[in-house]
C-alpha positions in Angstrom: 0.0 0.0 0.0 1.7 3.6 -0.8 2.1 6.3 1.4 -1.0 7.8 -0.1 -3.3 5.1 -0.1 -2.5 5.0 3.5 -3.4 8.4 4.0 -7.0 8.1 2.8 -7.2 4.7 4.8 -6.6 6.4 7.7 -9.3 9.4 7.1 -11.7 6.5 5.7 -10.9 5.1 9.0 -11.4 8.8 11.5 -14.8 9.3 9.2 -16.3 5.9 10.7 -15.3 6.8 14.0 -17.9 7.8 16.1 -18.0 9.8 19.6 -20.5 9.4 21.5 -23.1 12.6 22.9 -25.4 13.4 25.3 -28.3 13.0 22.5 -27.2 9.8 21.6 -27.3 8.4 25.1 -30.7 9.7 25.6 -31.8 8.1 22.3 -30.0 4.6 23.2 -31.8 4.6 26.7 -35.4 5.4 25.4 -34.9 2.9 22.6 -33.2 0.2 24.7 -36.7 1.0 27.1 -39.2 0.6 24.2 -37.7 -2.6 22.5 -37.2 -4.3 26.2 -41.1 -3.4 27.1 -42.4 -4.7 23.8 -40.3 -7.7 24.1 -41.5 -8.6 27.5 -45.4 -8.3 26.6 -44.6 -10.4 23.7 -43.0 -13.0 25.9 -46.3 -13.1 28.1 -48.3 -12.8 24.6 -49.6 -9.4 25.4 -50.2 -7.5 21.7 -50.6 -3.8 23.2 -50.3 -1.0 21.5 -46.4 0.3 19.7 -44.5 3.6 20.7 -42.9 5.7 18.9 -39.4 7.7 18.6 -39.0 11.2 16.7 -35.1 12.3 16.5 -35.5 15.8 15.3 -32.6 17.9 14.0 -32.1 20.7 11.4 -29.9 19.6 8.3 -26.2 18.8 9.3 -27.1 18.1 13.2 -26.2 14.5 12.9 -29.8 12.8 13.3 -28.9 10.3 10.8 -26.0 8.8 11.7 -27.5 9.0 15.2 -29.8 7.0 14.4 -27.4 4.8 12.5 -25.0 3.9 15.0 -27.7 2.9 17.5 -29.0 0.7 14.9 -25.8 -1.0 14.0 -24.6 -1.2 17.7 -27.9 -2.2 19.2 -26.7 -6.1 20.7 -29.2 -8.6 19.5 -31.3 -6.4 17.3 -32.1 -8.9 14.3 -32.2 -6.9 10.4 -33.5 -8.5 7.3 -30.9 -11.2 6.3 -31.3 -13.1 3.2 -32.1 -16.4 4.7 -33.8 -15.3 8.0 -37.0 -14.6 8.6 -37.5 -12.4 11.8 -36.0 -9.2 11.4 -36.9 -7.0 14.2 -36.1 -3.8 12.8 -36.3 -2.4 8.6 -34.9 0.7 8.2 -35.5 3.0 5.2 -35.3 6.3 3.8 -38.5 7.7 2.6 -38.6 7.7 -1.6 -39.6 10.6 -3.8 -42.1 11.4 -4.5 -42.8 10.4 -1.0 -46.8 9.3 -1.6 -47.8 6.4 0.5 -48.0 4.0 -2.3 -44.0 4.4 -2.7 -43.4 4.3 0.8 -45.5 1.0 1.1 -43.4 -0.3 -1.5 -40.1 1.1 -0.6 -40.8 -1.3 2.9 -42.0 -4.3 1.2 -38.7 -3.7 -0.6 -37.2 -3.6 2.9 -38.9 -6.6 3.8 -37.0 -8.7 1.1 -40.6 -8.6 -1.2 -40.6 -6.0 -3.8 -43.2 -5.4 -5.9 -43.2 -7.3 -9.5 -46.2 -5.2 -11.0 -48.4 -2.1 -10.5 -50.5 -2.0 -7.3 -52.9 0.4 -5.7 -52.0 1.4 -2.2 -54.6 -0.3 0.0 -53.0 -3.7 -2.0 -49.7 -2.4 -0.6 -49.9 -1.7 2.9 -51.9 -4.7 3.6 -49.0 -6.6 2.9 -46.6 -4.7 4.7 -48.3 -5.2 7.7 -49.1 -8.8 7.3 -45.5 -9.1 6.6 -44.5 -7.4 9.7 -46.3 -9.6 11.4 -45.2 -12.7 9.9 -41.1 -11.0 10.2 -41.8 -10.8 13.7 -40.6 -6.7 13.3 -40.9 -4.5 16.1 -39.9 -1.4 14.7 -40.1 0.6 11.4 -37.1 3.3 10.9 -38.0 6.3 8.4 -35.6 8.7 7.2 -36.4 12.0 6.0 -40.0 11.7 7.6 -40.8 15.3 7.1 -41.2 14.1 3.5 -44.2 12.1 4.6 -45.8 15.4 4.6 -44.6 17.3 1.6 -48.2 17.7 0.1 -50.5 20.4 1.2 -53.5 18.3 0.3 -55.2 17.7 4.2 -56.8 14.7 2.7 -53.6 13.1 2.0 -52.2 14.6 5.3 -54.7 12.4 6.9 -53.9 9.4 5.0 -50.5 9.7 6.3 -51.3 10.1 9.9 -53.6 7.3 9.5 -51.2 5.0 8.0 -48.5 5.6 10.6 -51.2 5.1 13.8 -52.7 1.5 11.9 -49.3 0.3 12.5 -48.8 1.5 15.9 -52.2 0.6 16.9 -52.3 -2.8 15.1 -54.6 -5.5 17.0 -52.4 -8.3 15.3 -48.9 -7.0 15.3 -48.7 -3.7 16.5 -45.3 -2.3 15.0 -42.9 1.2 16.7 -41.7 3.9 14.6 -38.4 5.6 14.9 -38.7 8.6 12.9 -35.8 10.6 12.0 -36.2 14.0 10.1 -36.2 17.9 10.3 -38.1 20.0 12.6 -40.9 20.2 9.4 -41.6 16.7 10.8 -43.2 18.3 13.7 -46.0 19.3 11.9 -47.0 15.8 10.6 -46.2 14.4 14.3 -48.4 17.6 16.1 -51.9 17.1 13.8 -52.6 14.4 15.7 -53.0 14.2 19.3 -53.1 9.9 19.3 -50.0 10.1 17.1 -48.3 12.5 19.2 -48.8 10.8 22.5 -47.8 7.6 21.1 -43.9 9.6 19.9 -41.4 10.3 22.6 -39.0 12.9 21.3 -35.4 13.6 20.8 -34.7 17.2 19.7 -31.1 17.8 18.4 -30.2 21.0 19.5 -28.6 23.8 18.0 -24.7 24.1 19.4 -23.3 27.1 20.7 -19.9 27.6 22.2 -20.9 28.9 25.3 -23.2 26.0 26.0 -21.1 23.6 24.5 -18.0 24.8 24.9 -16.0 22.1 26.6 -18.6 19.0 24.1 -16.7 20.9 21.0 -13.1 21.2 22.5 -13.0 17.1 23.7 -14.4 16.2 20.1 -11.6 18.3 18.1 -8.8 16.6 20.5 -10.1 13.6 20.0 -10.1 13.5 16.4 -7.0 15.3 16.4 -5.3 12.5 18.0 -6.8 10.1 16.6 -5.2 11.2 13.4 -1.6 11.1 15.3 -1.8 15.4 14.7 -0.3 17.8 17.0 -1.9 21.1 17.4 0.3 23.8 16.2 1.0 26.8 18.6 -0.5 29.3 16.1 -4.2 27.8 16.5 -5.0 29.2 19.8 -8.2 26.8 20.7 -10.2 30.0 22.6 -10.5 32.3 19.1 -10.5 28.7 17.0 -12.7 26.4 18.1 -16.0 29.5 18.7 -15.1 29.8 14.7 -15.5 26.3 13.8 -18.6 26.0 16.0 -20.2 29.0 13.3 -18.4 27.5 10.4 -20.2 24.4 11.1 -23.8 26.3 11.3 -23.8 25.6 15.1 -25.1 21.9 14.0 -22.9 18.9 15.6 -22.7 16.7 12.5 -21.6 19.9 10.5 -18.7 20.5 12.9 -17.7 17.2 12.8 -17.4 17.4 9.2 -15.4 20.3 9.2 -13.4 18.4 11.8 -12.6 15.8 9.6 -11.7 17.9 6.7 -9.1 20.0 8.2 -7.5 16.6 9.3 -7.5 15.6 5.8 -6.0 18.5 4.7 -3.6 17.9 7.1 -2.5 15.1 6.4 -2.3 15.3 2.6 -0.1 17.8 3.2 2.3 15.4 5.3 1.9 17.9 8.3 2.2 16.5 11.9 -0.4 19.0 13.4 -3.2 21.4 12.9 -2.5 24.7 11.2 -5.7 27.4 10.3 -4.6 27.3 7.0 -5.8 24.1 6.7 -9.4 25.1 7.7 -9.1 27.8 5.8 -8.9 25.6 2.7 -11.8 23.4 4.6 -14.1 26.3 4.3 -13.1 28.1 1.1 -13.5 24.3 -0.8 -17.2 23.4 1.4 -18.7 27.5 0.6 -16.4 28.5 -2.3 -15.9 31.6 -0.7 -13.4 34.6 -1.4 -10.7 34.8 1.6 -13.1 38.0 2.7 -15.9 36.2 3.7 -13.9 33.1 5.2 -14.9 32.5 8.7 -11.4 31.2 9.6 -9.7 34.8 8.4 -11.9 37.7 8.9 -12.1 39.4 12.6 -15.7 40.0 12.4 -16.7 36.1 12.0 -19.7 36.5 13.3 -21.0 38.7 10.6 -21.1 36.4 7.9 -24.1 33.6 7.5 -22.0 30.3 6.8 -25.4 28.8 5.3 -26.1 31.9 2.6 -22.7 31.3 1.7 -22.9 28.2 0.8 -26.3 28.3 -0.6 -24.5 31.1 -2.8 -21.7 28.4 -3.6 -24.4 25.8 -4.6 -26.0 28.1 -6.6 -24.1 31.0 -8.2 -26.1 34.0 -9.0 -29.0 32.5 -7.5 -29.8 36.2 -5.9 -30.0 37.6 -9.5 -33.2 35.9 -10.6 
């Protein structure tokens, strides 16, 4: 393996690494609570009602990898294998266009049955749930729920809402959601008062550095060594670290990103520590920026919007039309 190929092993390697946070232990302990309650009923074949788990989180907080890693690292959670039946847990992103006929068929797909021809919706959802039922799955993760209620049409709102509760509230196999999505997904969540008492919530909050001060400055060391990088003298962590927390929108998995990217830059450039200048170049390659309205070089950081400058970046002249 060259020199090379070894440095993007080891940044392949610091971008699985995960650290754990406060959120994510709250969202292992109320999942780890749900799953144990609904395996206990079933062991005294008690069919109750499903609960319900929202992670909700603007773009770039983190939500889905949260949601990810418990996933993965749950012990003894059983996922669709190809020659297994039960599978406790599917887990999906929600398709565009995100109607409830391809939703119902994005999760048969999940199930391990996709569709082979044309069928209406009603046809659909019947056999995901008889399918739950016979996979013996306890929960249903949805990504991107918020899309579930892209349409402005109240009728198909309801049909949504509807849907969701049928498999909470099944008399056969009652089945929990874990829905994962931004805070738009409040609105589908809060039209329903039987939908919303059957979701506990975790919020991803916005970060700041006076709240989260010391959270930010343990995750940048940590990733720092991790990557065998010094930090060099010049990057004074007080006037630093508040910068990345804007650079990165104040949202976690943002920060993170930005994190990693400085490493990278780092170590591309065979340097054994952290230098601004390679955050600089982090920033100025995510935003496209000029130098003047780089967070990691101008005094009055604070002034500029990260997210407008990289909406400008992803779409250049945008503000003309």
């Amino acid at each position: 393996m060259t020199d090379l190929n070894n440095i993007h092993f080891k940044i392949a390697k610091l971008r699985a690494e995960f650290i754990k946070s406060e959120p994510y232990n709250r969202l292992w302990d109320q999942f780890d609570r749900q799953i144990q309650r609904r395996r206990a009923n079933l062991s005294l074949g008690l069919y109750g009602e499903a609960r319900g788990l929202a992670v909700v989180g603007a773009p770039g907080s983190g939500k889905s990898t949260l949601v990810n890693r418990l996933l993965t690292q749950y012990p003894d959670l059983s996922q669709p294998q190809p020659e297994q039946m039960k599978a406790e847990l599917i887990s999906l992103l929600v398709p565009s266009p995100a109607t409830l006929k391809y939703v119902g068929s994005a999760m048969l797909g999940g199930l391990g049955y996709p569709l082979t021809r044309d069928k209406p919706a009603g046809f659909i959802w019947d056999q995901v749930r008889d399918l739950l039922h016979k996979r013996e799955t306890l929960f249903v993760h949805l990504d991107e729920a918020q899309d579930l209620f892209s349409t402005k049409n109240l009728n198909t709102r309801g049909d949504v809402v509807n849907t969701l509760k049928s498999l909470m509230n099944n008399r056969v196999w009652p089945v929990g959601l874990i829905l994962s999505g931004t805070p738009k997904m409040l609105e589908m969540i809060n039209s329903d008062d039987q939908l919303k008492r059957r979701i506990d919530m975790i919020n991803l909050d916005t970060v700041s550095w006076s709240t989260h001060g010391t959270e930010v400055r343990e995750t940048f060391l940590a990733y720092a060594a991790k990557a065998g990088l010094g930090i060099c003298p010049e990057l004074q962590l007080n006037d630093f670290l508040p910068r990345l927390v804007h650079a990165g929108c104040n949202e976690l998995g943002l920060i993170i990103e930005m994190i990693l990217s400085g490493i990278e830059n780092a170590l591309l450039a065979r340097s054994d520590a952290l230098r601004i200048d390679h955050f600089v170049d982090a920033f100025q390659r995510k935003s496209g920026c000029s130098r003047g309205l780089n967070i990691f070089v101008v005094s009055d950081y604070l002034a500029i919007d990260p997210r407008a400058v990289m909406r400008k970046a992803n779409h250049p002249g945008g503000g003309d039309r």
